[in-house]
N, C-alpha and C positions, 0 to 999 in steps of 0.2 A: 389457552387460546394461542395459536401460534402467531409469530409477527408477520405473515402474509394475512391471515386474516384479520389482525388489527389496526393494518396500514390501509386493508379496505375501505375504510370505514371513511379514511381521511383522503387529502389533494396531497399528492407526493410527489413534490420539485426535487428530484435529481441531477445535482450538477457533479460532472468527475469533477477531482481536486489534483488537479497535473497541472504543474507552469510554464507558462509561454515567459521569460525571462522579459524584463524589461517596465512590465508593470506594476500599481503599487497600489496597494491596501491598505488600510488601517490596522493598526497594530492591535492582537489582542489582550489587555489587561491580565486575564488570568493565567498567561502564559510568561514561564520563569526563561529568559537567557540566559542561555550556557556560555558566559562570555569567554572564562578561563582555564584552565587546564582542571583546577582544583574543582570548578563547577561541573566541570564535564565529562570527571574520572568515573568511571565504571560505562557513560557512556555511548564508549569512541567507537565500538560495534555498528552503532546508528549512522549512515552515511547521506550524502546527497548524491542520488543517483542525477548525471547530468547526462541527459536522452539527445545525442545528437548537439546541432546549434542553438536549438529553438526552444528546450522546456528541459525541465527536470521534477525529478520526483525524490521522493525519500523510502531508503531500505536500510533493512539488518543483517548484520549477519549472524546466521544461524548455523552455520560451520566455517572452519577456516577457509572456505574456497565456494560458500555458498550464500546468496543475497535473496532473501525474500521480500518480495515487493507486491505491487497489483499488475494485473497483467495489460490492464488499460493502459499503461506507462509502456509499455513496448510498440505503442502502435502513434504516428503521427495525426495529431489533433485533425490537424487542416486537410490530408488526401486520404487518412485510413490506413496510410500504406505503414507496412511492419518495418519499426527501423533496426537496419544493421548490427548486429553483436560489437562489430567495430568501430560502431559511431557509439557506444554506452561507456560512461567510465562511471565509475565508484570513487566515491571519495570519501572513506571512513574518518570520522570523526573530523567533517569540516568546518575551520570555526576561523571567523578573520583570515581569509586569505591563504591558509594553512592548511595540511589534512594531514591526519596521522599517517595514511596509508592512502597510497594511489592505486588502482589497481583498473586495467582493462578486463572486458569480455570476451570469452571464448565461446558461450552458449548461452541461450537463453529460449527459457520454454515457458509458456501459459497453458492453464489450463486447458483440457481438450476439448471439453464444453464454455468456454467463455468465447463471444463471437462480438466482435469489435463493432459496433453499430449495428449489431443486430436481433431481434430476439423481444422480449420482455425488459426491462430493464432492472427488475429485480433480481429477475435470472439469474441476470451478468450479474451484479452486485456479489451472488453467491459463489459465482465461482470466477472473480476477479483476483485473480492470484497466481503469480509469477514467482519460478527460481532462478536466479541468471548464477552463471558458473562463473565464480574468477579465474585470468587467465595466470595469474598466480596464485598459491593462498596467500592468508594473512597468519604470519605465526609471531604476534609480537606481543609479547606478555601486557598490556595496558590492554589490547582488543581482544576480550573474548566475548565469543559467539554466545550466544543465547540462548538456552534451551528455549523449549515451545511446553505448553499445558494445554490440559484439555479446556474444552469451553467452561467460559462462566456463565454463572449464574446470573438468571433476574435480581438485579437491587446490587452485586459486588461492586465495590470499588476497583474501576484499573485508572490506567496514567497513558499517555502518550508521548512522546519525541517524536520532533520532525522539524523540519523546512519547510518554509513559503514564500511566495514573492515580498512579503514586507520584512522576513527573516529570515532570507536566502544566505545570507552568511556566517549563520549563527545555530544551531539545533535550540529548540524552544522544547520545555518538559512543563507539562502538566502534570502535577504531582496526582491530582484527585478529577477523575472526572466518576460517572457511573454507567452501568448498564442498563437501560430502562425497558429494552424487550429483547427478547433472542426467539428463537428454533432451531432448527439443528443446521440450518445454513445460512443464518445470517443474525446481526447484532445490529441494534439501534442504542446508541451511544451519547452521551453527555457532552462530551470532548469535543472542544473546540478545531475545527481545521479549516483549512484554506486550502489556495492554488498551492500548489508544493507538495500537501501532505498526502498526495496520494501515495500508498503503501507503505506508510509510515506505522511501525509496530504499536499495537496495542498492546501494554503492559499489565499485568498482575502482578503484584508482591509476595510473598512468603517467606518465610524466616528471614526477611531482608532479601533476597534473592529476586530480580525481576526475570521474570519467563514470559515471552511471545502469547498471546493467550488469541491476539485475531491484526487483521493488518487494514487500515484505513482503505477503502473505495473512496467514497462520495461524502458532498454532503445532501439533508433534505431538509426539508419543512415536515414538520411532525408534529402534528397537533398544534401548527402555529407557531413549535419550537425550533429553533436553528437545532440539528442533531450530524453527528456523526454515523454512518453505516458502515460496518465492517464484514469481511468476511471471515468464516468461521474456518480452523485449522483443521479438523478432526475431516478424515476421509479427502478431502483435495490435497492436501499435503502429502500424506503417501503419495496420494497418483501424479504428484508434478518429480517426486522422489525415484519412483520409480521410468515413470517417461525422458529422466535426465540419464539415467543408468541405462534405456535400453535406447540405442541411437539408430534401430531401425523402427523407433517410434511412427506410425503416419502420418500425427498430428502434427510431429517434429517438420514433417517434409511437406506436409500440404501448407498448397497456397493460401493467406490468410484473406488475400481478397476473393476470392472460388470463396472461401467459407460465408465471411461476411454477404455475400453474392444470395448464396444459398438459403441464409437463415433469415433472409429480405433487408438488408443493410438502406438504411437511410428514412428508420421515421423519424418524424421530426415532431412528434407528440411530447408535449410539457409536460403534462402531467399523467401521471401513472398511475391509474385504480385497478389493482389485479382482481 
């Protein structure tokens, strides 16, 4: 049974997980702070994407000059409107006041099927997924990039890293969360998130080795359970890999509000039964 059909079945409150800076949460228990260098060594890849004045999100990077995020993190909460490459910085590995690496944006591209307030909201869910370009790389031997894996499985254990309004200064790792449904475009997840954690990497383990396996959306109600929902790597990654390479992309150049426009931008439905 696929996870569109077993999400039917249930009421599914979708809220992104993108922060408006300033507000404050309750801290989660099962999540470790990375307070120190020693904590946070293999890490420092993990950055706090800061979007503008107004919110931030969390990315990795998965090449020396490339941040995967969600794509809902490019676009302002409160008008929709797409924010500026020059308003986004990167801050790898930021902990107390610090970052290993600063780095600006030169490009950044969402998926060509994700439409910012519009659509299904599961849709988006599936193809909530962002590569912003650094306007330098990082080549510092402590930050290396992350390879990616394919999707997991029903029942695998992954982990998470990210930010949020009650841990904005800190990267918080969950060493153990699990996968509790997939399909081929999307994961419903154990892992704890908040405001912040959008596009914060989902982890798999292997030989010791952590690899990208999907990247935080949202969170929902699921089956009464607070859950995680991710989007899945396999097929949208190419296409944001190759829509970065070719820059007479359209999706690159069209307007994001025409799109949202388009694909009927602005319901305001709570709950989602596909």
């Amino acid at each position: 049974m696929t996870v569109i059909k077993t999400l039917s079945r249930i009421a599914l409150c979708i809220m992104l997980v993108f922060a408006v800076r300033g507000a404050a949460y309750a801290q989660d228990a099962s999540l470790h702070r990375l307070n120190t260098g020693d904590e946070s060594r293999g890490w420092d890849a993990v950055g706090r994407l800061n979007m503008g004045k107004r919110s931030f999100c969390t990315g990795a990077l998965i090449a020396p000059n490339l941040v995967l995020t969600a794509a809902h993190c490019l676009f302002d909460s409160k008008t929709g409107v797409r924010i500026d490459p020059d308003q986004i910085e990167f801050l790898a590995g930021w902990r107390n006041g610090r970052a290993a690496a600063y780095r600006g944006i030169k490009r950044a591209v969402a998926h060509p099927e994700y439409v910012y307030g519009g659509g299904d909201r599961l849709t988006r869910v599936a193809f909530d997924l962002a590569l912003l370009e650094l306007d330098h790389p990082i080549r510092i031997p402590s930050i290396q990039p992350f390879e990616t894996d394919p999707l997991p499985a029903k029942g695998d254990e992954v982990g998470v890293v990210s930010y949020a309004l009650d841990r904005a200064e800190a990267p918080s790792l969950q060493k153990l969360c699990h996968v509790l449904n997939r399909d081929e475009k999307l994961l419903v997840l154990s892992c704890s998130v908040d405001f912040g954690s959008s596009g914060a990497p989902v982890f798999s383990i292997r030989d010791g080795v952590a690899r990208v396996v999907s990247v935080v959306s949202s969170k929902a109600d699921y089956d009464g359970d607070q859950v995680a929902l991710g989007t899945t790597l396999q097929g949208p990654l190419e296409t944001l890999r190759a829509a970065l390479a070719d820059e007479s992309s359209p999706f690159q150049k069209a307007d994001p509000a025409l799109r949202a426009m388009e694909a009927g931008a602005g319901s305001t439905a709570k709950f989602v039964k596909p």
